[in-house]
C-alpha atoms as one frame of an Amber mdcrd trajectory, in Angstrom:
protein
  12.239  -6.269  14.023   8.937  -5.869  12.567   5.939  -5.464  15.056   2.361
  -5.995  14.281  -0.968  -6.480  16.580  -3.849  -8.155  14.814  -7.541  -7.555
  15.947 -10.718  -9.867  14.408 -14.025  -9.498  14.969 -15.645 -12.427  14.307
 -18.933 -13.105  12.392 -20.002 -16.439  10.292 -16.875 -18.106   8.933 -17.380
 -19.327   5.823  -5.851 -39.163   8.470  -3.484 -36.377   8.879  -3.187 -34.106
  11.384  -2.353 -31.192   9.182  -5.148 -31.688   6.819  -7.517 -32.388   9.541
  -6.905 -29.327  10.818  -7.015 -27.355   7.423 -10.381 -29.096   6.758 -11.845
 -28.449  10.219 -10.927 -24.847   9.682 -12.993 -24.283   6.682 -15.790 -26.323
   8.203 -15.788 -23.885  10.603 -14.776 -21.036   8.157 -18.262 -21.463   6.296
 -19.997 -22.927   9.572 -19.993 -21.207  12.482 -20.097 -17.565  14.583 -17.858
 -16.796  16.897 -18.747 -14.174  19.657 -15.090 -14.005  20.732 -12.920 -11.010
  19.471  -8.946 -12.457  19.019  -5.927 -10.199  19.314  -1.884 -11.381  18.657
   1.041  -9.753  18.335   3.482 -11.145  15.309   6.637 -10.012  15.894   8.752
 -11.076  13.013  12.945 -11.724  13.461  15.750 -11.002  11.767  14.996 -14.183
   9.343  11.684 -13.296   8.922  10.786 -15.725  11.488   7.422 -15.281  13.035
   6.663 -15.231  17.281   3.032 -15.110  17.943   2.124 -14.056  21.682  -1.521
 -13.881  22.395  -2.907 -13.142  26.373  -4.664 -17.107  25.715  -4.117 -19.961
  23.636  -6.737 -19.504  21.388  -5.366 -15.830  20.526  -2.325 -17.192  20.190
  -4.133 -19.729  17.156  -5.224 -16.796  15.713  -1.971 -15.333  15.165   0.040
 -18.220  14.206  -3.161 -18.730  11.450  -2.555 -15.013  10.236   0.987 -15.494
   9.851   0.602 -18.694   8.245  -1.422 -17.169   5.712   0.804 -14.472   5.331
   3.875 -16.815   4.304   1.689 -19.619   2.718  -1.145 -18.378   0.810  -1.055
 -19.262  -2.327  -0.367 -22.582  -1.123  -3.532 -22.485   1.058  -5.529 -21.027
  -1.208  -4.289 -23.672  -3.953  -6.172 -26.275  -1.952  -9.134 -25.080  -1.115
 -10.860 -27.182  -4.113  -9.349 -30.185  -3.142 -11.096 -30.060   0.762 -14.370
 -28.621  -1.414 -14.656 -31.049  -3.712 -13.739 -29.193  -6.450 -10.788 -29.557
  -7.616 -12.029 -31.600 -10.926 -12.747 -28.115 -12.236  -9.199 -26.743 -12.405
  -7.004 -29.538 -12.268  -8.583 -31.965 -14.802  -8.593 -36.178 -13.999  -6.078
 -35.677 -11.113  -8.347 -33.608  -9.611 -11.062 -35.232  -9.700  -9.904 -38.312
  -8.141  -9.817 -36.125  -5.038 -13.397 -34.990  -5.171 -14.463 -38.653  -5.761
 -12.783 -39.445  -2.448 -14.140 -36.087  -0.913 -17.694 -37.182  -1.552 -17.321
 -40.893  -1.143 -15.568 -40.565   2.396 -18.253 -37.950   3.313 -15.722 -35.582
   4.590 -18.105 -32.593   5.122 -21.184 -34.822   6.310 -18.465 -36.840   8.909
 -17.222 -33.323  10.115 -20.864 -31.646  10.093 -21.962 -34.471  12.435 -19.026
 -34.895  14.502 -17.614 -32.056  14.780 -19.276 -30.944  18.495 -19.289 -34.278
  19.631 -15.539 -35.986  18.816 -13.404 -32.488  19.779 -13.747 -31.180  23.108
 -15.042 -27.378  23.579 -10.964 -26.400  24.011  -9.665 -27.740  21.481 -13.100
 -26.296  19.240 -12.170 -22.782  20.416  -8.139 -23.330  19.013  -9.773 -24.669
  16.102 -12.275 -21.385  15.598  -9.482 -19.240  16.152  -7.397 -20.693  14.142
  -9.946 -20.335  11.321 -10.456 -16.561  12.268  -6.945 -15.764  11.757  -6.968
 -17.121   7.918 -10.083 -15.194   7.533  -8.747 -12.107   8.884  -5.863 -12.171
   6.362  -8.213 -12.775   3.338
């Protein structure tokens, strides 16, 4: 069984529920500090199956992000231009369809301005860790 314990310090990171979440997390990636420090233990089975234990909830975010990013990156990292707005630059017309939706649903301004007030401060700090795990693997 492989063991691992993950430590982040924080500092500025840079519908469906899935890509809500993915899009919330690099709102907050690019957005906001965190004075929290996370730590979570990945313990990986047999099948290469990840368990994530964490002493709270939010560690445990952290954790399952890392891991996530671990198994899924270039997956994750393949749609970072779509939730930017940018995918028009590598993937041509297709692409581009999705930044014209980006900017005409005004993703970033409807998250910069509700962010705070439509999720609750528990759910925010799941969110935030959740971003500081991807970070921490990058």
């Amino acid at each position: 069984m492989h063991i691992r314990t993950l430590t982040a310090h924080s500092s500025s990171l840079g519908a469906i529920f899935t890509a809500f979440i993915v899009v919330v997390c690099f709102l907050v990636w690019g957005q906001h500090a965190l004075g929290a420090t996370h730590q979570a233990s990945i313990e990986r089975d047999q099948y290469g199956v990840p368990h994530i234990y964490g002493e709270t909830d939010a560690d445990t975010a952290f954790g399952l992000a890392y891991a996530q990013a671990e198994d899924s990156w270039p997956i994750m990292e393949g749609s970072l231009p779509f939730f930017r707005g940018t995918a028009g630059l590598y993937e041509g017309q297709e692409g581009a369809q999705s930044d014209y939706l980006v900017k005409w649903l005004d993703l970033w301004g409807t998250l910069d301005r509700d962010y705070e007030r439509v999720l609750s401060p528990e759910i925010r700090r799941y969110v935030e860790a959740f971003a500081e795990g991807f970070n921490a693997f990058t």
